[in-house]
PAZAPA-4460 file (N, C-alpha, C; in steps of 0.05 Angstrom, whole numbers, plus 32768, in hexadecimal, padded with zeros to 4 digits):
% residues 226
    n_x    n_y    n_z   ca_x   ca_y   ca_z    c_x    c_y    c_z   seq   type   mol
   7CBD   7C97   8A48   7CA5   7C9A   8A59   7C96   7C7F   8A5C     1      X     A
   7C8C   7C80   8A72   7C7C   7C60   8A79   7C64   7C63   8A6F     2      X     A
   7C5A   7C54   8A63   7C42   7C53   8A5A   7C32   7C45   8A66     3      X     A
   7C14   7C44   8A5F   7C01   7C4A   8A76   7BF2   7C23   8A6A     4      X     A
   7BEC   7C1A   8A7E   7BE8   7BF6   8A78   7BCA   7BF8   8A68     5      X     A
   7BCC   7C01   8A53   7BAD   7C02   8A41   7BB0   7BF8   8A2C     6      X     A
   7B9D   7BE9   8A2C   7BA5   7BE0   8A0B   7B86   7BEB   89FE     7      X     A
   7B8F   7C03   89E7   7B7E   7C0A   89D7   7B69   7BED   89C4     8      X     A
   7B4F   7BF0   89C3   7B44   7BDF   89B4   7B3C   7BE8   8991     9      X     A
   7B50   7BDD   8980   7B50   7BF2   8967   7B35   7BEA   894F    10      X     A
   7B22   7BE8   895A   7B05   7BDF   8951   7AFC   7BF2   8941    11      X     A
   7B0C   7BFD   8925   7B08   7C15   8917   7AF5   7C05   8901    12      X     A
   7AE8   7C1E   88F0   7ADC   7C14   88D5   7AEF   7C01   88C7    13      X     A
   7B0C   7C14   88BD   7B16   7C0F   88A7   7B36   7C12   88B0    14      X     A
   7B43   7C0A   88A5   7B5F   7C0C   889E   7B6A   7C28   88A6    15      X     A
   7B5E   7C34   889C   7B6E   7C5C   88A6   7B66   7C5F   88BC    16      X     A
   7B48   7C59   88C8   7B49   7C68   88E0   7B56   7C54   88F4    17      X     A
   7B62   7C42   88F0   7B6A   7C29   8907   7B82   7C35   8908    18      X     A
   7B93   7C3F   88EE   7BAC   7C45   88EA   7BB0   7C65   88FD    19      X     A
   7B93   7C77   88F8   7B9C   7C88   8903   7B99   7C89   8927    20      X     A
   7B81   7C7B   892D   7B7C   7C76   894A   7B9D   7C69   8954    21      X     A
   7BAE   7C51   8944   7BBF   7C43   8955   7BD9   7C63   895B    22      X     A
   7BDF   7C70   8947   7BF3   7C8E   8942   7BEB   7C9D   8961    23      X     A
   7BD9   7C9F   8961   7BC8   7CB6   8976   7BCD   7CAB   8991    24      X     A
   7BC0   7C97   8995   7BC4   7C81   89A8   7BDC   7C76   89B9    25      X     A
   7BF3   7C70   89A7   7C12   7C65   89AD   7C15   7C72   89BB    26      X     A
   7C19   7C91   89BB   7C33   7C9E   89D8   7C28   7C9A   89F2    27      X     A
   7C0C   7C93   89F1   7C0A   7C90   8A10   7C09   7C78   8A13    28      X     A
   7BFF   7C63   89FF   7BEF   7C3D   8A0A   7C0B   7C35   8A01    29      X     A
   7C11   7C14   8A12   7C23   7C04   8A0C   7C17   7BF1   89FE    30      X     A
   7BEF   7BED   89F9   7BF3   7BD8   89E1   7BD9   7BE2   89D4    31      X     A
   7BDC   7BD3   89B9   7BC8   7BD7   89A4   7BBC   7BB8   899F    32      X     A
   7B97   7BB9   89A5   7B8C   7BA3   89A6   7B80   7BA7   897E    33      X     A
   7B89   7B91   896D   7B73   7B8C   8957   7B68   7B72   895B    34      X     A
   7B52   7B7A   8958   7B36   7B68   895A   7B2D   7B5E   8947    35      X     A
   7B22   7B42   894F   7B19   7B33   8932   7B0F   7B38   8926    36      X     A
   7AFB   7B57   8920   7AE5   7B5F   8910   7B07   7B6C   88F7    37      X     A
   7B17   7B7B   890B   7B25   7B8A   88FB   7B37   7B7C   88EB    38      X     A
   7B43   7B61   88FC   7B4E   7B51   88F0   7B4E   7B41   88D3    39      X     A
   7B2C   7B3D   88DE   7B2D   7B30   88BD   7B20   7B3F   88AE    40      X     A
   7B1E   7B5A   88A3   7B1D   7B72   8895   7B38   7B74   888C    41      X     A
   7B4E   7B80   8898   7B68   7B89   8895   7B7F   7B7E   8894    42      X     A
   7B78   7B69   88A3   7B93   7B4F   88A9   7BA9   7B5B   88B0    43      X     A
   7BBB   7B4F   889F   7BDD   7B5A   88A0   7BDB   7B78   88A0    44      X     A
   7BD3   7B8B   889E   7BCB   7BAB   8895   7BC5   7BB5   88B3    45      X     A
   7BB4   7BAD   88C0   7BB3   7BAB   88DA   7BC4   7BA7   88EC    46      X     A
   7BD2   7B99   88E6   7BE3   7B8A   88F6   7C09   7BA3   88FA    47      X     A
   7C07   7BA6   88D8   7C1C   7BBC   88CD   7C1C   7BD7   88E2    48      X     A
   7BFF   7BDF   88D9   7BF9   7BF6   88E7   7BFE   7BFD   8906    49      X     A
   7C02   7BE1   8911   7C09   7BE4   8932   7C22   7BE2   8931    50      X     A
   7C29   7BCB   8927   7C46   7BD0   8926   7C58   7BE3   891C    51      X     A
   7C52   7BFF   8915   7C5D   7C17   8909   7C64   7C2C   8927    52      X     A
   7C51   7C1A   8941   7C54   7C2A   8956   7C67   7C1A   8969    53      X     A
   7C6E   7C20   8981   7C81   7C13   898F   7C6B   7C05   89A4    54      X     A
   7C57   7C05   89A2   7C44   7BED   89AF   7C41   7BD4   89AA    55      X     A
   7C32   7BC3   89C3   7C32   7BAB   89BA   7C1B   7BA2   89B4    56      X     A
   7C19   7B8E   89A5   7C0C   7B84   8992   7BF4   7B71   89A1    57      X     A
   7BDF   7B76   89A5   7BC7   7B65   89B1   7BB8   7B57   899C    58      X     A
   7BC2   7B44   899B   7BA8   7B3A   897A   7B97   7B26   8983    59      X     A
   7B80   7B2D   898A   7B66   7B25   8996   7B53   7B19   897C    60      X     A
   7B59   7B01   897C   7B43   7AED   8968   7B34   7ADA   8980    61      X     A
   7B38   7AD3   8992   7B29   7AC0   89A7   7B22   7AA8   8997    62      X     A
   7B39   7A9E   8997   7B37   7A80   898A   7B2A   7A6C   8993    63      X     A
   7B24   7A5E   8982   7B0B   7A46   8992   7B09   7A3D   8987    64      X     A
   7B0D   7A16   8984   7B0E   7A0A   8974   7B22   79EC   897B    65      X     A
   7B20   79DF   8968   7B2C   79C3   8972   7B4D   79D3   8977    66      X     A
   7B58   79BF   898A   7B79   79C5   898B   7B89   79C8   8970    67      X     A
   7B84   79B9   895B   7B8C   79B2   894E   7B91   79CF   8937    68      X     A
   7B79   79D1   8935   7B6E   79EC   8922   7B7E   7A03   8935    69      X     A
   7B74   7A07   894A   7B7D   7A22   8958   7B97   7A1C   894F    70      X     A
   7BB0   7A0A   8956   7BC7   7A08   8958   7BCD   7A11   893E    71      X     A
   7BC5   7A0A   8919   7BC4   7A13   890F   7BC4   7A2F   8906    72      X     A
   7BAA   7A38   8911   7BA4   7A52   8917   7BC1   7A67   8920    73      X     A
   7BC6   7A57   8939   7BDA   7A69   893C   7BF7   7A6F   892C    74      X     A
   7BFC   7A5F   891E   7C0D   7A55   890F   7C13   7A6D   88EF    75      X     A
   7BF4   7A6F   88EA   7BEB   7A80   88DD   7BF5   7A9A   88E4    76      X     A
   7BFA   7AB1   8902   7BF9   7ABC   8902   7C0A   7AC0   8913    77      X     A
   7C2C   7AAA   8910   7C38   7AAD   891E   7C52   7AC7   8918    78      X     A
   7C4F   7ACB   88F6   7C63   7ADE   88EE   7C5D   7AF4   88F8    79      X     A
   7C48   7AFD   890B   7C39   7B15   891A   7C4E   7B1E   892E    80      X     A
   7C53   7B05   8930   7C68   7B0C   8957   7C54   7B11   8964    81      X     A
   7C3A   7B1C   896D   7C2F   7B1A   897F   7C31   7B1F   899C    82      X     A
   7C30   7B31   89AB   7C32   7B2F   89CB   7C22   7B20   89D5    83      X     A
   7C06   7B22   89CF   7BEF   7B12   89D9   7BE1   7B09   89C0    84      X     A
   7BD0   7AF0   89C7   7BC0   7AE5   89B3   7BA9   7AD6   89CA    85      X     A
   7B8F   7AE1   89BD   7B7C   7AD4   89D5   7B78   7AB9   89CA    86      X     A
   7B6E   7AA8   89DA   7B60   7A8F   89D9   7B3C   7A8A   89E5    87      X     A
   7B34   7A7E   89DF   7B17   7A7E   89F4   7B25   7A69   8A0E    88      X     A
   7B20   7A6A   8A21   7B27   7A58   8A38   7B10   7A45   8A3B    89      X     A
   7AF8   7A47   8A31   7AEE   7A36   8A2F   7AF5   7A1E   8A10    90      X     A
   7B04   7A2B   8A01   7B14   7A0A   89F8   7B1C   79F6   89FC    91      X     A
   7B21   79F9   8A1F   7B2F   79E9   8A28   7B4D   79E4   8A2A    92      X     A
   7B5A   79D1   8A42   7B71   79D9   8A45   7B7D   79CA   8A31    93      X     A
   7B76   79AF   8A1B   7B8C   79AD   8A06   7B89   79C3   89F0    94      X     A
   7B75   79D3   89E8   7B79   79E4   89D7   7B8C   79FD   89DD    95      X     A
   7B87   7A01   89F2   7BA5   7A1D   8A06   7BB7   7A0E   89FC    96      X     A
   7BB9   79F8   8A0A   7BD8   79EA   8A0B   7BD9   79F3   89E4    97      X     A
   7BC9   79E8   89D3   7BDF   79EA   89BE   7BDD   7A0A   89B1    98      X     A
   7BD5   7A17   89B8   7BD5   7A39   89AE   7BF3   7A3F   89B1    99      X     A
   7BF7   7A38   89D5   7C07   7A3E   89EB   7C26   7A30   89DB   100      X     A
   7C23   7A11   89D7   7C3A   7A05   89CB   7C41   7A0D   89B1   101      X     A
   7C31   7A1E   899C   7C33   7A18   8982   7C3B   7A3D   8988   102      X     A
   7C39   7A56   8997   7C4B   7A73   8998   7C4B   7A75   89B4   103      X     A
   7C6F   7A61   89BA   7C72   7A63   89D3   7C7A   7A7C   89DD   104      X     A
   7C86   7A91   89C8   7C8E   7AB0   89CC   7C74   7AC1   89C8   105      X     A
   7C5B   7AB8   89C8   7C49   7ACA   89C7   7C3B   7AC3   89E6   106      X     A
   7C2D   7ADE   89F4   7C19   7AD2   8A0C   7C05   7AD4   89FA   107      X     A
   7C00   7AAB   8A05   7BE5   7AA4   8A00   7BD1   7AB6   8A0E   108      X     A
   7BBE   7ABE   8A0F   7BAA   7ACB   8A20   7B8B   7ABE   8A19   109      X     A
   7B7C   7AB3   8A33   7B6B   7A9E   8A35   7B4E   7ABC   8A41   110      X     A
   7B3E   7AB7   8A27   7B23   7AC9   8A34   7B12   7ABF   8A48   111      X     A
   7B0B   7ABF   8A61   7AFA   7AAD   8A6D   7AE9   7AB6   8A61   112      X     A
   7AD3   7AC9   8A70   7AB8   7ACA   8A61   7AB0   7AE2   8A5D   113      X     A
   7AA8   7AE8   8A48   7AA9   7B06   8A3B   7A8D   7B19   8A44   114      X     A
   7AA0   7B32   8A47   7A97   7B4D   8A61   7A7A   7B4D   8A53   115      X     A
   7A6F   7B4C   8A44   7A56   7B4A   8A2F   7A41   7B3E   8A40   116      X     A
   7A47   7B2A   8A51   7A35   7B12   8A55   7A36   7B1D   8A75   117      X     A
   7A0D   7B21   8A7E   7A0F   7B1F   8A91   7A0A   7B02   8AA4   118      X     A
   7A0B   7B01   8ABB   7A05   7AE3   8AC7   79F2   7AD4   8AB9   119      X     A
   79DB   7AE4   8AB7   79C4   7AD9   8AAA   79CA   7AC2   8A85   120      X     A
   79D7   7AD7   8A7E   79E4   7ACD   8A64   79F5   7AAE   8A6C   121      X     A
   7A00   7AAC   8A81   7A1A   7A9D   8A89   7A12   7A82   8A89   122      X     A
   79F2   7A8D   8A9F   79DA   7A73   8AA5   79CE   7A67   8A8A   123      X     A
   79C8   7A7C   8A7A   79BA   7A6A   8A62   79C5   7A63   8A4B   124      X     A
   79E7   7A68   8A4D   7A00   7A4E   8A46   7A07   7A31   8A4F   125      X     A
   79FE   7A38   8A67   7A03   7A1C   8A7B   7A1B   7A1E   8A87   126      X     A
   7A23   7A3B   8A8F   7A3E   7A41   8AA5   7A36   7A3B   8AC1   127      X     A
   7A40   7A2A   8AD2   7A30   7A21   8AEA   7A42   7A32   8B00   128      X     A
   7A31   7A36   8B10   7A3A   7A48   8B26   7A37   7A71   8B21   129      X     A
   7A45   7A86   8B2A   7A45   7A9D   8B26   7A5A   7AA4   8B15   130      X     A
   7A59   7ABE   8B08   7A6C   7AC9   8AF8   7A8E   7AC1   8B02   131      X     A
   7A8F   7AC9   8B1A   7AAB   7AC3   8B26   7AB0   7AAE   8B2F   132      X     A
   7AA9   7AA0   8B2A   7AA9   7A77   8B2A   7AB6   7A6D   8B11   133      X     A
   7AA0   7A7B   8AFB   7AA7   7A73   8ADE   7ABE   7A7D   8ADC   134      X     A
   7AC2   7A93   8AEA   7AE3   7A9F   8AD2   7AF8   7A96   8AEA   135      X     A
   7AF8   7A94   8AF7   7B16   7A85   8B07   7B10   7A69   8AFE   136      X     A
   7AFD   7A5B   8AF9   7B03   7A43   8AF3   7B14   7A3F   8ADF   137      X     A
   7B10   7A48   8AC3   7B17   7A56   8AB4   7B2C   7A58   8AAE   138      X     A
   7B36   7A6D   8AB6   7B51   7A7C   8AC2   7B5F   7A6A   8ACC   139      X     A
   7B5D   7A58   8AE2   7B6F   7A41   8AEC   7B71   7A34   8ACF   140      X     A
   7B63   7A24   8ABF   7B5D   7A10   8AB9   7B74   7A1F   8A9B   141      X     A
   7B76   7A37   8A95   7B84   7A3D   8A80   7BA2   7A44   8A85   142      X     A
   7BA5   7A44   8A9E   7BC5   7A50   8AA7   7BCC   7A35   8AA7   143      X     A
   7BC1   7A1F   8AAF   7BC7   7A01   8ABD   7BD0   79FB   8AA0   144      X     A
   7BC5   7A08   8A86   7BCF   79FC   8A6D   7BDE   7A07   8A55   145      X     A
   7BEA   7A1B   8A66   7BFD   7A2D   8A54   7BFA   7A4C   8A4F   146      X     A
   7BE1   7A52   8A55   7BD7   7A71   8A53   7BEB   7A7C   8A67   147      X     A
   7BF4   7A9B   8A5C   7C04   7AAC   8A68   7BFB   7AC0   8A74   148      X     A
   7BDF   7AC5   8A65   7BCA   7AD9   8A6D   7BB2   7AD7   8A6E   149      X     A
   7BA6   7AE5   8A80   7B7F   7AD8   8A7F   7B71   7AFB   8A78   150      X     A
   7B57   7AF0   8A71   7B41   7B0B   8A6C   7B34   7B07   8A78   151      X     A
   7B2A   7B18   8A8D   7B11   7B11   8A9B   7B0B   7B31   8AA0   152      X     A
   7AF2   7B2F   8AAD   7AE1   7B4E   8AAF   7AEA   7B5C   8ACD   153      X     A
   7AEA   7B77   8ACF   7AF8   7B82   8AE0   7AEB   7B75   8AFB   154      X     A
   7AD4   7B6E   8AFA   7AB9   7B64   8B18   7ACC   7B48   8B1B   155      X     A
   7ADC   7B35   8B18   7AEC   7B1E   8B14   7B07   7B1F   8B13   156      X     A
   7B12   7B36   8B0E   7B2A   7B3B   8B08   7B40   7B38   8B29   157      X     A
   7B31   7B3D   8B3B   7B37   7B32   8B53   7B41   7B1A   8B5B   158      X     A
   7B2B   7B12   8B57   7B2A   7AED   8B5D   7B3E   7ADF   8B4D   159      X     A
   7B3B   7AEA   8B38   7B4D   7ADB   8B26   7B6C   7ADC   8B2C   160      X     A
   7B71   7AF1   8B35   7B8C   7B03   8B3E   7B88   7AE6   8B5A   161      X     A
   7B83   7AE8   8B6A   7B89   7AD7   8B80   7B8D   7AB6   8B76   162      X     A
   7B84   7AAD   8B64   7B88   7A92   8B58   7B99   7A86   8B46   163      X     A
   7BA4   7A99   8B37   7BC1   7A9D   8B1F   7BD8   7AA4   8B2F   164      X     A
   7BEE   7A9D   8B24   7C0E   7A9C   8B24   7C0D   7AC1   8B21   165      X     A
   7C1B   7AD4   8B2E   7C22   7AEC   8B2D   7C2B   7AF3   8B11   166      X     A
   7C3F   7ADE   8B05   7C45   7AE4   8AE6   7C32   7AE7   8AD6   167      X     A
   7C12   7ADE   8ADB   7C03   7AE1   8AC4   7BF5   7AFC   8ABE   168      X     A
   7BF6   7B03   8AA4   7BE9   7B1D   8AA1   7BCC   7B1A   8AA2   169      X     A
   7BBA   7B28   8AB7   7BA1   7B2D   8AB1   7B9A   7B4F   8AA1   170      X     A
   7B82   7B40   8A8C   7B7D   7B58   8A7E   7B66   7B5B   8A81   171      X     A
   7B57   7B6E   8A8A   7B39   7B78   8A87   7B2F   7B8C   8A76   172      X     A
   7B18   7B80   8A6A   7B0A   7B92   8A57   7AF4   7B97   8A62   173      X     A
   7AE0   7BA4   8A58   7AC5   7BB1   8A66   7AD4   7BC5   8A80   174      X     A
   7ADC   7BD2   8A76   7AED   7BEE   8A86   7AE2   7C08   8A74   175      X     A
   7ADE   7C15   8A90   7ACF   7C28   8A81   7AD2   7C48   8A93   176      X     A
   7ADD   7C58   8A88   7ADE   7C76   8AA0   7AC5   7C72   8AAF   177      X     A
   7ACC   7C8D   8AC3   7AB5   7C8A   8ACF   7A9E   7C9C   8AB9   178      X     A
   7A81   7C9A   8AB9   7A72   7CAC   8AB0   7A73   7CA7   8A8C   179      X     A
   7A7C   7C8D   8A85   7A86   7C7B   8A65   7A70   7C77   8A65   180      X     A
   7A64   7C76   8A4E   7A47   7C5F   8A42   7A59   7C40   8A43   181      X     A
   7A4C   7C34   8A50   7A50   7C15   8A4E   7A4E   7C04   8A37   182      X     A
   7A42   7C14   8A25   7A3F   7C09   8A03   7A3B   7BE8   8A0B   183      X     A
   7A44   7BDA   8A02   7A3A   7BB5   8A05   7A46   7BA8   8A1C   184      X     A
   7A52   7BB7   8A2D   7A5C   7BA6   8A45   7A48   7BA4   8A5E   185      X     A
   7A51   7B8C   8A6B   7A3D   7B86   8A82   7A4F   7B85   8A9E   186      X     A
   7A5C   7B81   8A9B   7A7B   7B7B   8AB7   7A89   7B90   8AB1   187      X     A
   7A8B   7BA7   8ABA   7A9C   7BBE   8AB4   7AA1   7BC9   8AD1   188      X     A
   7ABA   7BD9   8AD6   7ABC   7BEC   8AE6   7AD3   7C08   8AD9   189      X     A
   7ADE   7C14   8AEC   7AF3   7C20   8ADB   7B0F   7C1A   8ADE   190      X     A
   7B22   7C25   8AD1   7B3A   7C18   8AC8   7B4B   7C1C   8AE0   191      X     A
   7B44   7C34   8AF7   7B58   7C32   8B07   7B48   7C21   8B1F   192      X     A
   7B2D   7C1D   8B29   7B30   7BFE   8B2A   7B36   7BE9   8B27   193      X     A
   7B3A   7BE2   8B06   7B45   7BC9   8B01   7B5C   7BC4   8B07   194      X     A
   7B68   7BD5   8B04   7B80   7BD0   8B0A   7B88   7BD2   8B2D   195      X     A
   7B75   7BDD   8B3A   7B7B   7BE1   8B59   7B6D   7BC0   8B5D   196      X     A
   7B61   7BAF   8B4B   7B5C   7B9B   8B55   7B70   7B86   8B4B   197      X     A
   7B80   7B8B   8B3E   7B9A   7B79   8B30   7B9A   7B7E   8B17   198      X     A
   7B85   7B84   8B06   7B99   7B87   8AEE   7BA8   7B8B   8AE1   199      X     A
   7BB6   7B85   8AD1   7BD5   7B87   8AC1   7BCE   7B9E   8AA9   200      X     A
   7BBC   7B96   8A95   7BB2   7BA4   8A81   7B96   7BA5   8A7E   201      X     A
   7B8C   7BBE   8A76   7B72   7BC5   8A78   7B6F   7BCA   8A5C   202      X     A
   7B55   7BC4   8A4D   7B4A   7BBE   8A31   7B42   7BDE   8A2F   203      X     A
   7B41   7BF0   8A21   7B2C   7C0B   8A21   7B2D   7C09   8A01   204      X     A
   7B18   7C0C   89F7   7B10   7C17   89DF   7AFC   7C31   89D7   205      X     A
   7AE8   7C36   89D4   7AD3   7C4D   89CF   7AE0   7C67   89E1   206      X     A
   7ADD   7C5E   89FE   7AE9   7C77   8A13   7B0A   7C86   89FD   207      X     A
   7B15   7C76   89F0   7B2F   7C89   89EA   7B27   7C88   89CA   208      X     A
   7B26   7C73   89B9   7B13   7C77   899A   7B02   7C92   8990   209      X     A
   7AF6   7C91   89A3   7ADB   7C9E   899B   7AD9   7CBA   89AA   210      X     A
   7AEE   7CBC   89B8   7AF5   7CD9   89B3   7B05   7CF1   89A2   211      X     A
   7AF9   7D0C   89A2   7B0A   7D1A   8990   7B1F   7D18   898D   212      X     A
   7B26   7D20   89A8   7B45   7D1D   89A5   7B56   7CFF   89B0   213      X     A
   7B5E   7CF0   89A4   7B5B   7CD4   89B2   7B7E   7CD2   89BE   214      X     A
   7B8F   7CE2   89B9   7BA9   7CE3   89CC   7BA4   7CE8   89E9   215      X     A
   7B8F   7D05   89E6   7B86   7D13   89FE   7B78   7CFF   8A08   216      X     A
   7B62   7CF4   8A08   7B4A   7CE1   8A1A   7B61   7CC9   8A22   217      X     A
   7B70   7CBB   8A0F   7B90   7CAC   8A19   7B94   7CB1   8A34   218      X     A
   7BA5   7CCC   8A33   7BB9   7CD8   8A3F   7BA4   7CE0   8A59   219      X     A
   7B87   7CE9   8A5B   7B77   7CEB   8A7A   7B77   7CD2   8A82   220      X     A
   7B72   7CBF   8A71   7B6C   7C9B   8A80   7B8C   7C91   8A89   221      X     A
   7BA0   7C96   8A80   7BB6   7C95   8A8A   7BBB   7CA0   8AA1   222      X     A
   7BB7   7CBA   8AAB   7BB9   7CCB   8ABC   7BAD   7CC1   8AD0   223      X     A
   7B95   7CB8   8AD5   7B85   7CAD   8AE7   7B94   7C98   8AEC   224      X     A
   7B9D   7C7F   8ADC   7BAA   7C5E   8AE4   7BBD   7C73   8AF5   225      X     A
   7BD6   7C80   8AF5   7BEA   7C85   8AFA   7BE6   7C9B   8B1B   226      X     A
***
């Protein structure tokens, strides 16, 4: 059976419920996102736990940091195998280049600017121009240096699609059903938007987590992409 382009966000307390959310989750999602809160709680345990399912592996740390260190970094966490491994894209393009050179079998994946931040936020960083300026700049500026895949927010996910090589995966997070609490996101729409605007993979966490039954809330958000 084809599975549905979601990548679960496994942002659990502890160890068991990550283990049981990824079990529940698998038959319908093709990937499992652990996040740096969970990451460095659980580490390798985390990591186990996804790999017990036939999904792929999203390990989202958003690295940032001299080339040198990130390249390191990755190095660290190359016995993972990894499908994806984010970077910040605002590192710049020699720090991509060495994420990108140091797990050439992993997609690098470059965050432009995170669904959290509205314009206003962007301005009193010193991002010059509008939201969709910043993240295709971005986005060019991280494919030009080895990134395989970019993050950007579903309101961008467009633009960005018109400025990248067709091979690159775009992933959007701040996706949300219709009638979802938005919880901390600011750039959101829903998932069969995102994807009617190009996306490859769509981020969902709380909407399938934080329901009772979390195969079933899966398997309706599937139903809708399809």
């Amino acid at each position: 059976m084809l599975k549905a382009p979601i990548a679960v966000a496994l942002d659990a307390p502890n160890l068991e419920t990550l283990t049981a959310w990824s079990k529940a989750s698998a038959p319908v999602v093709d990937t499992l996102k652990v996040g740096l809160e969970t990451y460095l709680r659980d580490g390798a345990s985390a990591i186990a736990a996804v790999r017990e399912t036939d999904c792929r592996l999203f390990l989202d740390l958003k690295l940032h940091d001299i080339p040198n260190t990130v390249a390191g970094a990755c190095r660290s966490v190359a016995h993972f195998e990894p499908e994806f491994l984010t970077v910040h894209a605002s590192g710049g393009a020699a720090m991509i280049a060495a994420a990108a050179d140091t797990l050439p079998n992993t997609r690098i994946v470059a965050v432009t600017i995170l669904t959290s931040m509205s314009e206003a936020d962007l301005a009193a960083v010193g991002f010059v121009g509008t939201p969709i300026e910043a993240v295709t700049r971005l986005a060019s500026l991280a494919v030009n240096s080895g990134a395989r895949a970019i993050v950007c927010s579903p309101m961008e996910v467009a633009a960005v699609r018109s400025v990248v090589p067709a091979d690159i995966t775009l992933i959007t997070p701040g996706v949300r059903p219709a009638g979802a609490d938005a919880g901390d996101q600011n750039r959101i729409a829903t998932p069969q938007q995102a994807i009617a605007d190009g996306a490859d993979l769509v981020v969902i966490g709380r909407p399938i987590t934080g329901a009772a039954d979390i195969e079933t809330a899966a398997r309706a958000i599937a139903a809708e992409l399809s």
